[in-house]
DOMARGU-413904 format. One line per 4 residues: number of its first residue (from 0); their letters; for each residue x, z, y of C-alpha. Coordinates in Angstrom, 3 decimals. Example, Ala and Ser with C-alpha at 12.3 -4.5 7.8 and 13.67 -1.06 7.14 Angstrom:
<atoms>
0) as) 12.300:7.800:-4.500; 13.670:7.140:-1.060
</atoms>
This chain:
<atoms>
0) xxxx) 0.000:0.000:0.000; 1.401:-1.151:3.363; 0.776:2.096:5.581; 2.483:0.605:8.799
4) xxxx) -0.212:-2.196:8.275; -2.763:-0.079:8.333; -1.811:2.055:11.147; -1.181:-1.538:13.215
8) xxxx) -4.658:-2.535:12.069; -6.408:0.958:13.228; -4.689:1.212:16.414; -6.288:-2.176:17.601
12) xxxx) -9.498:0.166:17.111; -8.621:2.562:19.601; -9.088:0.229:22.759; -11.097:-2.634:23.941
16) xxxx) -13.006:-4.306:23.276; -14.213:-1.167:20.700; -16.780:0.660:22.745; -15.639:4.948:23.237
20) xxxx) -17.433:5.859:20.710; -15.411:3.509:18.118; -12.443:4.330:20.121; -13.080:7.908:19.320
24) xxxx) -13.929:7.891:15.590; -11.296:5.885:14.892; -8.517:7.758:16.796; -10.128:11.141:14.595
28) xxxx) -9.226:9.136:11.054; -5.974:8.438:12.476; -5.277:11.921:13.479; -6.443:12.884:9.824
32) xxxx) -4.467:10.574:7.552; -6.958:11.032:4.916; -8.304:9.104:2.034; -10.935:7.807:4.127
36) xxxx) -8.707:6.371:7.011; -6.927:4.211:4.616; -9.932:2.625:2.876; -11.373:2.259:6.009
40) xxxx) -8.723:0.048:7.265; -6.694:-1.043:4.344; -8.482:-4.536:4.228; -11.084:-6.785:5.398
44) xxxx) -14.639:-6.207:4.251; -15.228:-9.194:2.062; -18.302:-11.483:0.639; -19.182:-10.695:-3.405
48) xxxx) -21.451:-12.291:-5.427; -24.072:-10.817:-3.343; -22.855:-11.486:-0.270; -21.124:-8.567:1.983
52) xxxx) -22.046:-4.816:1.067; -19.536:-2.049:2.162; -20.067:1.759:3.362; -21.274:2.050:7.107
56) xxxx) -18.412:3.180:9.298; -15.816:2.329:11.571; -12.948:0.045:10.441; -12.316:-3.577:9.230
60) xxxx) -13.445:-2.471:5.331; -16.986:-0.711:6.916; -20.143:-2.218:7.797; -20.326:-1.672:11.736
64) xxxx) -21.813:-3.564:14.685; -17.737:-5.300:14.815; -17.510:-6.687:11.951; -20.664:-7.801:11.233
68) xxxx) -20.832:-9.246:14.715; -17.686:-10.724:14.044; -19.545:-12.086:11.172; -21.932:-13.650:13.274
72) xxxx) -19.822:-15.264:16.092; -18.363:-16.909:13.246; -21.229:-18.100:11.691; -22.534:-19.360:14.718
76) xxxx) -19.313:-21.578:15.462; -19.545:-22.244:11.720; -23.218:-23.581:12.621; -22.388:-25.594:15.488
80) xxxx) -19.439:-26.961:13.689; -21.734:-28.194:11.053; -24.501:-29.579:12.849; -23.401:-30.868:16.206
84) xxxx) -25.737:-31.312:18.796; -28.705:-29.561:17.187; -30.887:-26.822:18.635; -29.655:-24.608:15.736
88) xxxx) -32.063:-21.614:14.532; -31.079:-18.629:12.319; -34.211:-16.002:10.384; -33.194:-12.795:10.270
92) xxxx) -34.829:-9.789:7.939; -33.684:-6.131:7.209; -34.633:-3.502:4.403; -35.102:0.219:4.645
96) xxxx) -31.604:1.108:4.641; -29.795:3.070:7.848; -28.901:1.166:10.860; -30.731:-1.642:9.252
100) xxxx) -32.699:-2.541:12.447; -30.237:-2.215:14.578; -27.729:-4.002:12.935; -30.256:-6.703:12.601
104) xxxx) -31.131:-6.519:16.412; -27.220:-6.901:16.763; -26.962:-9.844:15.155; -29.967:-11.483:16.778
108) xxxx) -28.124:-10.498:20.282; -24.741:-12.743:19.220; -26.782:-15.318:17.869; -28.685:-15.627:20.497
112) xxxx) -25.556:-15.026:22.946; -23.892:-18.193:21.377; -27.330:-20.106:22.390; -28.587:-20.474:18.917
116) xxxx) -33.205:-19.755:18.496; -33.674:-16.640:16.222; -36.251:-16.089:14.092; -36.000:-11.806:13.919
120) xxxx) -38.869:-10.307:11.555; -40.460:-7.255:13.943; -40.072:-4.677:10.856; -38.884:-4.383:7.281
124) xxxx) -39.552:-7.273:4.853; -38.121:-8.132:1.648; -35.338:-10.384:0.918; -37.429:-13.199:-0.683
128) xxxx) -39.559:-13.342:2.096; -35.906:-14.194:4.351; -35.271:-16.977:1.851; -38.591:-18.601:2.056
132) xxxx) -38.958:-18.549:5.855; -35.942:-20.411:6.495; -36.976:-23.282:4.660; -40.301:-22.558:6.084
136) xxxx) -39.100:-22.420:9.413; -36.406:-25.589:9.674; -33.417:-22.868:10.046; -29.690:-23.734:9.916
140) xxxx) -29.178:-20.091:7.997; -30.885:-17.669:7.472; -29.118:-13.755:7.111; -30.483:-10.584:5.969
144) xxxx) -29.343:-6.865:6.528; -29.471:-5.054:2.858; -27.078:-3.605:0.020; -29.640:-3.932:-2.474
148) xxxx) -29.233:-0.818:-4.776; -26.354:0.124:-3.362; -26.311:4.405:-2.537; -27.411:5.483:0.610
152) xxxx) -24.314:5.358:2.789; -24.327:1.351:1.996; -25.551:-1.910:4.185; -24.934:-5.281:3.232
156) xxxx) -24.662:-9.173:5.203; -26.331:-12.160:3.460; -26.004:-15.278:4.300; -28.668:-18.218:3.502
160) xxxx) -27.988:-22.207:4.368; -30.878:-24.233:5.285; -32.070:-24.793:1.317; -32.929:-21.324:1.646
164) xxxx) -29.819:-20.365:-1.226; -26.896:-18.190:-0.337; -24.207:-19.702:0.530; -21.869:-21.561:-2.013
168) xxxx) -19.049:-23.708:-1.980; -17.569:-25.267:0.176; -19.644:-23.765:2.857; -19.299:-20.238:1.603
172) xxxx) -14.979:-20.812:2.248; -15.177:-23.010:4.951; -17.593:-20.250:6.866; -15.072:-17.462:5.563
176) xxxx) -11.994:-19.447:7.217; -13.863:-19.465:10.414; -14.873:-15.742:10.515; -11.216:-15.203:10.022
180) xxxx) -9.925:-16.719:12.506; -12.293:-15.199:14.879; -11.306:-12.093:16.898; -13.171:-8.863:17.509
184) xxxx) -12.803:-10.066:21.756; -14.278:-12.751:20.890; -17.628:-11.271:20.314; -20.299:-12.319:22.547
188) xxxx) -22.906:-9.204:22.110; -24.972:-10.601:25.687; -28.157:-11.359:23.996; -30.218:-14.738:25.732
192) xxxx) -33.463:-12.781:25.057; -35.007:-15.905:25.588; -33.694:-17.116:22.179; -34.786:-14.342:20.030
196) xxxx) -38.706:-15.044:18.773; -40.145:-11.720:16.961; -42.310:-13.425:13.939; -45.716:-12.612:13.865
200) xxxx) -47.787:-12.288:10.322; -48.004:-16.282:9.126; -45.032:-16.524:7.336; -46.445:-13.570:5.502
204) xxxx) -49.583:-14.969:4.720; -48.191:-18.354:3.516; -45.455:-16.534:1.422; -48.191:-14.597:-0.278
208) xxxx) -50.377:-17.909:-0.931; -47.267:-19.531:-2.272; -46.955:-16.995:-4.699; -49.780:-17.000:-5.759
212) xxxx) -49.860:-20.179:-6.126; -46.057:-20.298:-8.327; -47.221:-16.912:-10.279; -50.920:-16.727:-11.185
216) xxxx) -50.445:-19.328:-14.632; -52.716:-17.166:-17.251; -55.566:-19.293:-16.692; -59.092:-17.816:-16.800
220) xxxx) -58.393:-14.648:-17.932; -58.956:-11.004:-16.847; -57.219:-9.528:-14.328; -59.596:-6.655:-13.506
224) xxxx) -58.517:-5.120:-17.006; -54.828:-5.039:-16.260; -54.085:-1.782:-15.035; -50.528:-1.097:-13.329
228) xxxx) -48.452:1.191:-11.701; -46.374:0.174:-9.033; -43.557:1.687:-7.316; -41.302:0.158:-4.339
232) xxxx) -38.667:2.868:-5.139; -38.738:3.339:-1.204; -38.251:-0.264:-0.375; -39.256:-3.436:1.222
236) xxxx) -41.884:-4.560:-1.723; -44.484:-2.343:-0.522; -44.982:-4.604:2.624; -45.607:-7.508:0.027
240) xxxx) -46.382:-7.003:-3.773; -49.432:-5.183:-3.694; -51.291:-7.698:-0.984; -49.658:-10.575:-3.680
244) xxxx) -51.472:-8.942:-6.822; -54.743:-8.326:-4.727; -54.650:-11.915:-3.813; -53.946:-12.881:-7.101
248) xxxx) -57.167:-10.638:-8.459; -55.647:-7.511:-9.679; -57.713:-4.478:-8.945; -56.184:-1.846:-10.927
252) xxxx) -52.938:-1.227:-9.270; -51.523:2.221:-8.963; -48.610:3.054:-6.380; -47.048:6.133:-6.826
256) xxxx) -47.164:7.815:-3.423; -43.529:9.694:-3.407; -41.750:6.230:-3.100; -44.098:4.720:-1.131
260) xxxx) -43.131:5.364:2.423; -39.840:3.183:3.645; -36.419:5.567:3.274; -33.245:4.755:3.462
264) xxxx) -32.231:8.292:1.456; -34.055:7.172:-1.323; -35.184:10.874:-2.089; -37.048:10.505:-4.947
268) xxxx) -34.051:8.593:-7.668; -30.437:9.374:-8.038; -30.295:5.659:-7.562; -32.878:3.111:-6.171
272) xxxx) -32.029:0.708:-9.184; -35.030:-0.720:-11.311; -32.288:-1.115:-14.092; -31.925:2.451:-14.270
276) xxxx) -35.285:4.609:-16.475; -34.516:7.374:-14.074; -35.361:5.501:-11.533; -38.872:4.699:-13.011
280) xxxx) -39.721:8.332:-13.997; -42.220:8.970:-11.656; -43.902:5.753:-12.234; -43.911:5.857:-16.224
284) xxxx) -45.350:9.710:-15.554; -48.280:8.264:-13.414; -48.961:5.460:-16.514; -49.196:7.924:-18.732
288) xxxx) -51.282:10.097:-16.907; -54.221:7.078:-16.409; -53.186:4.967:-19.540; -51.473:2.067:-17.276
292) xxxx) -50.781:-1.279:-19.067; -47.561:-1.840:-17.248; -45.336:-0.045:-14.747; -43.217:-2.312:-12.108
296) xxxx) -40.128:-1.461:-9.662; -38.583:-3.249:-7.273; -35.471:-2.323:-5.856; -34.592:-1.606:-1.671
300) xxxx) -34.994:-5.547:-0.858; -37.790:-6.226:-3.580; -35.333:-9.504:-5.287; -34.912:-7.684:-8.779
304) xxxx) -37.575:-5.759:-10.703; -37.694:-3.131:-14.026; -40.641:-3.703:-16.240; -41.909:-1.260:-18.252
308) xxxx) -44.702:-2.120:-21.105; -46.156:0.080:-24.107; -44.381:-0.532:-27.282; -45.908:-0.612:-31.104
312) xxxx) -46.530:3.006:-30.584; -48.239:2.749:-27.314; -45.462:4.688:-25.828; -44.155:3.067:-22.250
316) xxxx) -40.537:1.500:-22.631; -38.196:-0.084:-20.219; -37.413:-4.033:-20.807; -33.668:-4.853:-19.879
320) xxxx) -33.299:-7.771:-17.556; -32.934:-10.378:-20.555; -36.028:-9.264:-22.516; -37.872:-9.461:-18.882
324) xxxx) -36.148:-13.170:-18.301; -37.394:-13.925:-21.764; -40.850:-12.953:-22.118; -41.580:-14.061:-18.496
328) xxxx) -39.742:-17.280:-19.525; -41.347:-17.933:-22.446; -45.190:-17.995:-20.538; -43.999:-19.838:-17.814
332) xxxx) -43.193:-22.677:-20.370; -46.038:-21.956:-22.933; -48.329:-22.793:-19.588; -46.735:-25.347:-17.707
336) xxxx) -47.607:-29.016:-17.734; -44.040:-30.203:-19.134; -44.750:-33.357:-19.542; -46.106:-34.218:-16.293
340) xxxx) -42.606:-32.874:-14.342; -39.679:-35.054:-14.027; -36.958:-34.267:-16.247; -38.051:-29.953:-16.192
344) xxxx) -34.922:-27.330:-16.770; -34.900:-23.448:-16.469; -32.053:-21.681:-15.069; -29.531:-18.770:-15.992
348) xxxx) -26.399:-17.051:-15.981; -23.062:-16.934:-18.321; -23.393:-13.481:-18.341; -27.204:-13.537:-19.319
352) xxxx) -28.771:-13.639:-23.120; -27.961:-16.969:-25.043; -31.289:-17.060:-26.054; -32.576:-18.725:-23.149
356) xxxx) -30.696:-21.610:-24.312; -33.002:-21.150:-27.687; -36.347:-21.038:-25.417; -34.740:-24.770:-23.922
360) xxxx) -34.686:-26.004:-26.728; -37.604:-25.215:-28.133; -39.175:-27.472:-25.527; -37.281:-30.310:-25.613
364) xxxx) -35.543:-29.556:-22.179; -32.307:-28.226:-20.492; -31.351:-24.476:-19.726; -28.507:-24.751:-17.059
368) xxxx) -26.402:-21.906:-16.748; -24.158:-20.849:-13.545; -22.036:-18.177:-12.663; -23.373:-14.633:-11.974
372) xxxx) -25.323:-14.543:-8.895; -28.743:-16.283:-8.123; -27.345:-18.417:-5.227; -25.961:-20.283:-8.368
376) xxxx) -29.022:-20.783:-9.791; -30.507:-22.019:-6.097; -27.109:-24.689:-6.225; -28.737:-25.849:-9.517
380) xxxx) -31.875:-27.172:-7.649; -30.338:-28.401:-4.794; -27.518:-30.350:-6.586; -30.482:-31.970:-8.578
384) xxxx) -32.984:-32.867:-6.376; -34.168:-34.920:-9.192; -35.185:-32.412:-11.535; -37.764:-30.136:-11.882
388) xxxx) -37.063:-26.364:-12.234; -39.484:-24.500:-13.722; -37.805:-20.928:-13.615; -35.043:-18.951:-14.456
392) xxxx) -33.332:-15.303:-14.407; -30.320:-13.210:-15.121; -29.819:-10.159:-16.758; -29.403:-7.953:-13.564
396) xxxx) -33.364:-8.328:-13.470; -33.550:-11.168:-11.091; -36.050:-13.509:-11.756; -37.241:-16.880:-9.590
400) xxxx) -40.589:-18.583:-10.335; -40.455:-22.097:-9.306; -38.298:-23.459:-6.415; -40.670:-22.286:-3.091
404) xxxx) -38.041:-19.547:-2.872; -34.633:-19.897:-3.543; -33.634:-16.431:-4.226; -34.397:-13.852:-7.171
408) xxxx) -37.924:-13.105:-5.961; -39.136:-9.808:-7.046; -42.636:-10.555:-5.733; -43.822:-13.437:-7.540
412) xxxx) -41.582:-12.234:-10.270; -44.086:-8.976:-10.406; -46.866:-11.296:-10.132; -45.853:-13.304:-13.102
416) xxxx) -45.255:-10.069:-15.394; -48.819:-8.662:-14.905; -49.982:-12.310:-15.634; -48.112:-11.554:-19.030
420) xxxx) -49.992:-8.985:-19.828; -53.410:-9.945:-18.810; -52.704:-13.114:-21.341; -52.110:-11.310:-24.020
424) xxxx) -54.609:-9.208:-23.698; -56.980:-12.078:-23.753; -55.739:-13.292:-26.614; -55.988:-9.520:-28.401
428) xxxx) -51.964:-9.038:-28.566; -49.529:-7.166:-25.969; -46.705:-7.921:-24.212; -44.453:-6.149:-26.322
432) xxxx) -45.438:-8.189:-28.969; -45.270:-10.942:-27.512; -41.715:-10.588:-26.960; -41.200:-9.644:-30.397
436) xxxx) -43.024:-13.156:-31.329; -40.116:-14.529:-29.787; -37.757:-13.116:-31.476; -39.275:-14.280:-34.661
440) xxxx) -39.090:-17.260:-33.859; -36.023:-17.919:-32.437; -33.458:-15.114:-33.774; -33.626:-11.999:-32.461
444) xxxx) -31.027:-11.062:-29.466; -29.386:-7.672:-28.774; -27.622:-7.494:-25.414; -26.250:-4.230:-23.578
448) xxxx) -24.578:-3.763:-19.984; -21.189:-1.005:-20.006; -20.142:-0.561:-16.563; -16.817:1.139:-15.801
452) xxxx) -16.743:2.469:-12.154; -13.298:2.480:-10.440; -14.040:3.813:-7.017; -11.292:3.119:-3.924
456) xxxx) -8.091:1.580:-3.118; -6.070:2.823:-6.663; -9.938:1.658:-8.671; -9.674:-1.563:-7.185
460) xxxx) -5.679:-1.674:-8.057; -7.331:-0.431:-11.622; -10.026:-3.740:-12.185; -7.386:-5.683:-11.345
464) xxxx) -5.019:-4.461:-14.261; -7.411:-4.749:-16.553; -8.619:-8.332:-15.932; -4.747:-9.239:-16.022
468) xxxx) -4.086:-7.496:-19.764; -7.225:-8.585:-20.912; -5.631:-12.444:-19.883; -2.392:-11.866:-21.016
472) xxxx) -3.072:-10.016:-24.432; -6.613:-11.764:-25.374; -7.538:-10.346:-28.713; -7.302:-12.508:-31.693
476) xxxx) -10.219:-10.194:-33.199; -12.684:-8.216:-32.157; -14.615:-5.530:-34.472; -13.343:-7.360:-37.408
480) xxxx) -14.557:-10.681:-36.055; -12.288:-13.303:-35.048; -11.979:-14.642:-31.885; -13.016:-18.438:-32.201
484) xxxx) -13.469:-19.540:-28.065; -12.246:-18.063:-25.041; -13.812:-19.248:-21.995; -11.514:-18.079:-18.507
488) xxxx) -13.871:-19.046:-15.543; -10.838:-18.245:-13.375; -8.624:-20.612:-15.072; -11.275:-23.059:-15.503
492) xxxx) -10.107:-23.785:-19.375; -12.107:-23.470:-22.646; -9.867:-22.628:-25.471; -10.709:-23.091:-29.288
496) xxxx) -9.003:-20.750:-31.384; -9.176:-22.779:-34.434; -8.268:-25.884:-33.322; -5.770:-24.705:-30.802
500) xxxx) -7.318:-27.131:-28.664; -7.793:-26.309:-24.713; -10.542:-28.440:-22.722; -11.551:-27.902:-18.422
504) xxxx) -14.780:-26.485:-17.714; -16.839:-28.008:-15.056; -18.036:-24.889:-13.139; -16.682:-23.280:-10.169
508) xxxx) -13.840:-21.001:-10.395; -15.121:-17.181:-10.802; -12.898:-14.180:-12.225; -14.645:-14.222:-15.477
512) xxxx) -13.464:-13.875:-19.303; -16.028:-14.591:-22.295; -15.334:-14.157:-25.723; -17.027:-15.823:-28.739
516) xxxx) -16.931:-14.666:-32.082; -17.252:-16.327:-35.707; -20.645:-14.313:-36.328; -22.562:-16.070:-32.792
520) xxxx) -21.531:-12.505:-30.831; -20.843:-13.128:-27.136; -18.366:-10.471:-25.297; -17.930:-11.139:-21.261
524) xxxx) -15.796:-9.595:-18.799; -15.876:-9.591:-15.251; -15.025:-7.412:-11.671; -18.149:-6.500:-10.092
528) xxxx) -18.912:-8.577:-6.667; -20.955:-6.235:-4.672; -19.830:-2.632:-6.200; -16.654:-0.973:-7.375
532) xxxx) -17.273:-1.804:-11.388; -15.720:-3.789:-14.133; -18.487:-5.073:-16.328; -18.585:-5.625:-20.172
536) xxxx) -21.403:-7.470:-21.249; -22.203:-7.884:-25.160; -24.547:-9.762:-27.032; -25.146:-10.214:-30.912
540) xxxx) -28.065:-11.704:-32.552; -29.402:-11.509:-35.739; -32.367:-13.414:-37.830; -35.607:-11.543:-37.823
544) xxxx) -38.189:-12.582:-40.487; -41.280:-10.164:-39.371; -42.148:-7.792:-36.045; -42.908:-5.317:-38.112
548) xxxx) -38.756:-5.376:-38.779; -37.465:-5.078:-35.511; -36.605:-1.525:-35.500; -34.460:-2.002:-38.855
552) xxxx) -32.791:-5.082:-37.308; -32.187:-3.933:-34.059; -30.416:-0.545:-35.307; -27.986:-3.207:-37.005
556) xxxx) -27.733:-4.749:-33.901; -26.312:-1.957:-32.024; -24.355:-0.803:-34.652; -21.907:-4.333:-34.034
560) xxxx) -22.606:-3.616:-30.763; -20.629:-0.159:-30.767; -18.634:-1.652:-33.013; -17.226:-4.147:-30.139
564) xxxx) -17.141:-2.017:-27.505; -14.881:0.381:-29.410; -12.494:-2.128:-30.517; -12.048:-3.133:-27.063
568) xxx) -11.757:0.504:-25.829; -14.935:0.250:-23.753; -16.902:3.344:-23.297
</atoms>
């Protein structure tokens, strides 16, 4: 670690343009030498796989009014760069999170400074919404103000293009090279007023009819039956889902009041993370109290969702993101008019369950896969213009119904999982089963997330390490199992281990490892892009000849899953 860097980095915080306050926080982490003054300064904030999330704070590695606004003078020289001589227009939305507003009024004030229109939503929305009114709206970009799931000290910069996706290559570099060389004096924070438009309820209402419109597939069936418990965990969602599932004719839906209100503490879950069963406590307590069908929870920006529907037993369990993709999936295709769409795919991830390429192919039609993140699946639409997508997902629990949005779109996605269950329970099965129909018929699929947390400077150091040794010393076996194809996203190479024989890989460059093994089990590797994680992903698969043999497979199944994870040391 280069501490004379960091003290010549800090010091530039401790006079103009920084504002006293800045001046004076900074000059206190200086005076302390702690822990905190280095990470706050060691580096440049940077853009993940979810755009830019950091702790709130002074210092180049902190969200703060500096850098994002640095952010944004960028962008807006980025814009004018790419479209010369347009009136340029940006949407902006915020979540629940601290400082949200204001940072969001902050970045309105240097777009609008640098003479671009902005479209600023006058309270919290969700993140979907952001996506769909810049397409909506005719915008250049489009940014939002969130960290997703992130804890409470977190906020987060996205960045949309004009499809409506986040940003990928090369825009996502070329926009990166301008914020760099942009300088914190350079900020222009004297807001045109003029320029900044506060959005009044349409886009709302047309986002709502839209969804409705992408979501509501179970035909004549009914809706008044379905009874569901919803919970925004505290978030966005609350301003959206429930006026969606009205609209779409559900009656019976249940909100549990403690996460209803807006808060940025998130006092109710140790984290606001639909992945996580804690998280959905109070809501699978308020099912069981009035015998709910389903229970649904979005996270802080409502773009992922947990699902939580009664198993054989009539006992409520949590669906991981890939039995959620699958199920949901599965309908969408059992109910759409394939044959009258041009060339029709679904889309996914590399870190997501293989079985969606089983679903594909099924139907007679193409399951594209991208990197992790969804602005890879949004690249997949826009780079064929020609196709039609039907819908796709990843195992995070981001899901995207058709292409109106072109983001993970926890409304609709909602939407589409009550439809689920209000089909099968006009045609006298459940969900659950459903899903277990599936796996019947094509194999049944065991996947499971391990997530190693390496917090700081020396965790960072840490992920690093391990991504290098895993390279370096790839494993000829794993649990017994040979090693037969190692796919390196950051290389770009496929290698097969029994031919020797190495072939390119036409996808973008991502720091990514997969392993394959002789018995069809899939082992992937990665760095987290918007928290301080390493995650292994595993998934193994197995024939299933009868639902009523799930349990008795699936023990199997997570027996070779253990199996893997302690042969690779993973725990």
């Amino acid at each position: 670690m280069d501490h004379k860097k960091i003290r010549e980095t800090a010091s530039v915080w401790t006079q103009a343009p920084f504002d006293p306050t800045t001046i004076e926080q900074t000059l206190a982490l200086i005076k302390a030498n702690s822990d905190e003054y280095l990470e706050s300064f060691y580096k440049n904030l940077e853009f993940g796989t979810g755009g830019m999330r950091g702790i709130m704070g002074v210092g180049t590695n902190r969200i703060n009014k500096y850098t994002l606004g640095k952010n944004t003078q960028g962008l807006s020289a980025y814009l004018k760069e790419s479209f010369p001589g347009e009136s340029h227009k940006v949407a902006i939305a915020y979540d629940c999170r601290h400082n949200s507003k204001e940072l969001a009024q902050t970045v309105a004030q240097v777009l609008s400074a640098n003479d671009i229109k902005v479209f600023l939503f006058p309270a919290l929305r969700p993140t979907p919404l952001l996506s769909y009114t810049v397409k909506r709206k005719g915008c250049h970009a489009g940014i939002v103000l969130t960290a997703s799931h992130n804890p409470p000290e977190y906020n987060g910069y996205k960045v949309y293009w004009q499809d409506g996706g986040q940003l990928v290559p090369p825009q996502d570099k070329e926009l990166l090279e301008t914020i760099e060389q942009t300088e914190f004096a350079d900020i222009n924070f004297e807001a045109n007023e003029s320029l900044i438009e506060l959005l009044d309820d349409s886009d709302d209402q047309a986002f709502i009819a839209d969804s409705v419109k992408a979501g509501k597939i179970a035909g004549e069936v009914d809706r008044s039956n379905v009874k569901i418990v919803f919970t925004s965990l505290h978030g966005t969602s609350i301003t959206m889902v429930p006026q969606t599932l009205e609209a779409a004719g559900y009656t019976e839906v249940h909100i549990v009041k403690a996460q209803e209100e807006p808060d940025g503490d998130f006092p109710t879950v140790q984290s606001p993370n639909p992945e996580e069963p804690e998280a959905l406590a109070l809501a699978v307590e308020l099912a069981n109290k009035i015998d709910a069908d389903i229970v649904i929870g979005t996270d802080p920006d409502c773009d992922r969702l947990g699902v939580a529907v009664r198993d054989t037993d009539n006992q409520m369990l949590l669906l991981n993101g890939n039995q959620t993709m699958i199920a949901m999936t599965a309908l969408l295709l059992e109910k759409t008019d394939l044959d009258s769409l041009q060339d029709p795919f679904i889309g996914s991830t590399i870190v997501s369950t293989p079985m969606m390429q089983d679903l594909a192919r099924g139907y007679n039609i193409e399951c594209k896969e991208g990197l992790t993140g969804f602005k890879w699946i949004a690249k997949m639409i826009q780079d064929h213009p020609h196709q039609s997508f039907i819908g796709g997902g990843e195992e995070s629990f981001g899901y995207m119904v058709g292409d109106f949005v072109r983001d993970k779109d926890a409304v609709t996605a909602t939407l589409l999982a009550c439809e689920l269950i209000a089909y099968a329970k006009a045609n006298h099965t459940t969900a659950y089963k459903y899903l277990l129909d599936l796996y019947v018929k094509n194999g049944c699929y065991e996947e499971r997330l391990v997530s190693l947390v390496k917090k700081g400077i020396n965790g960072a150091e840490e992920i690093k390490r391990m991504m290098v040794d895993l390279r370096e010393n790839t494993p000829s076996h794993i649990a017994d199992k040979k090693v037969i194809i190692i796919e390196d996203y950051l290389k770009g190479t496929r290698k097969n281990n029994n031919t020797g024989e190495i072939t390119p890989m036409e996808i973008p460059s991502g720091n990514v490892l997969i392993f394959y093994l002789e018995d069809g089990s899939k082992i992937a590797a990665r760095p987290s892009g918007t928290e301080p994680k390493i995650k292994f992903y595993v998934s193994v698969n197995a024939p299933l000849d009868h639902a009523d043999n799930y349990r008795k497979v699936r023990t199997t199944l997570n027996g070779k899953i253990d199996a893997i994870l302690n042969s690779l040391d993973v725990q």
